[in-house]
C-alpha positions in Angstrom: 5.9 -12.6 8.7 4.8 -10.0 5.7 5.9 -10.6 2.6 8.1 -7.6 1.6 7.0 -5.1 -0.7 8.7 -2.7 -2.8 8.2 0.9 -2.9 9.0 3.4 -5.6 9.2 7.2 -5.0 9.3 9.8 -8.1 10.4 13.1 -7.2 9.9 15.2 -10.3 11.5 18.7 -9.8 9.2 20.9 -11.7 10.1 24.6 -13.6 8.8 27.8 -11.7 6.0 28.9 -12.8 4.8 25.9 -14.2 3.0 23.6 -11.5 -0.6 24.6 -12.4 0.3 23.1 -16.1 2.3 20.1 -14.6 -0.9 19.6 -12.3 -3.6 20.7 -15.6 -2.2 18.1 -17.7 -2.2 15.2 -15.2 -5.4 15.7 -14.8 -6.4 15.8 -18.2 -4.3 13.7 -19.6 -2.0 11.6 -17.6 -4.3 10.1 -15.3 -7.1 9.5 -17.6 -4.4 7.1 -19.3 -3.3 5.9 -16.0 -6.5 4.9 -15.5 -7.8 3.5 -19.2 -4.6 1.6 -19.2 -5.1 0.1 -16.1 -2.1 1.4 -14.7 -3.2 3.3 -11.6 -3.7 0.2 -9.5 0.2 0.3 -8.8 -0.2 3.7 -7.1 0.3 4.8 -3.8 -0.5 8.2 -4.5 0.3 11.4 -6.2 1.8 14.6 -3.7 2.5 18.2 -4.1 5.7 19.8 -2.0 4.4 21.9 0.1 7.3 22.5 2.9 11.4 21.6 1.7 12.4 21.4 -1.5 9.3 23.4 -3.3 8.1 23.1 -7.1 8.0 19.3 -6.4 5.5 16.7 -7.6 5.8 13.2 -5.6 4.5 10.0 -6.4 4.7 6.8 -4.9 4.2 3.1 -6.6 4.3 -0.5 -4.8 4.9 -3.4 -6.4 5.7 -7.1 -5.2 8.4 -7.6 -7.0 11.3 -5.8 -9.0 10.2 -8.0 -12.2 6.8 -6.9 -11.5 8.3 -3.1 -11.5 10.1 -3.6 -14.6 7.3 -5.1 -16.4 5.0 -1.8 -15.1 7.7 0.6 -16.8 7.8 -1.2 -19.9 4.1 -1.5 -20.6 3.4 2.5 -19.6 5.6 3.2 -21.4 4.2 1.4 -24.5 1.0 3.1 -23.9 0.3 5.4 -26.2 -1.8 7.4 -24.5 0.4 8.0 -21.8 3.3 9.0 -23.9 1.3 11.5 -25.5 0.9 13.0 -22.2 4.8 12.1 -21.3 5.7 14.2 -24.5 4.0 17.1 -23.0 5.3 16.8 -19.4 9.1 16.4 -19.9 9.4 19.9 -20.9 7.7 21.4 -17.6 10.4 19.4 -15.5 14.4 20.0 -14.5 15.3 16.7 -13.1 14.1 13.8 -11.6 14.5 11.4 -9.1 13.7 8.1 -8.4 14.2 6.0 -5.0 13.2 2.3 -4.3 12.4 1.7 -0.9 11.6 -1.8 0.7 8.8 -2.3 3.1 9.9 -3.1 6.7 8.6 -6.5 8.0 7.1 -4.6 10.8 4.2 -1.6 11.1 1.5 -0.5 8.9 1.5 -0.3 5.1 0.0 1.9 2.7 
């Protein structure tokens, strides 16, 4: 059998009006840091509502481990870089959510 993995989805409900700067700065900013920082290799992906709940931005992260997942927070969040970009985010956004999620032992996986 699989060893499980865990699964984190970020919902970040973002202001009207705002998605094309949410969506400017991560790609100037926020994943050039993801990347530099060696971050990125956590991610699933990155989505855009398009049906539902609107004005959404989605990403997904797996990790083996909840230690593993705590230790990804704390170090991207130490990165300079990407709090630079953080700093300029928050303000765009009116909540977020975050779900983990556990991998079946069955089917495919991303």
């Amino acid at each position: 059998m699989a060893e499980l993995e865990l699964y984190e989805r970020r919902t970040y409900d973002v202001k009207v009006g705002e998605m094309g700067r949410v969506l400017e700065l991560y790609s100037e900013g926020g994943w050039p840091a993801l990347e530099a920082g060696g971050h990125s290799k956590f991610l699933v992906g990155y989505f855009v509502s398009d049906t539902g709940p609107l004005h959404q931005l989605i990403h997904i992260w797996r990790f083996g481990s909840d230690v593993e997942r705590r230790d990804f927070w704390s170090n991207l969040f130490a990165d300079e870089n990407f709090m630079a970009f953080a700093t300029q985010l928050r303000p765009l956004l009116n909540k977020q959510e975050i779900q983990l999620m556990q991998s079946a032992p069955w089917g495919p996986r991303p």
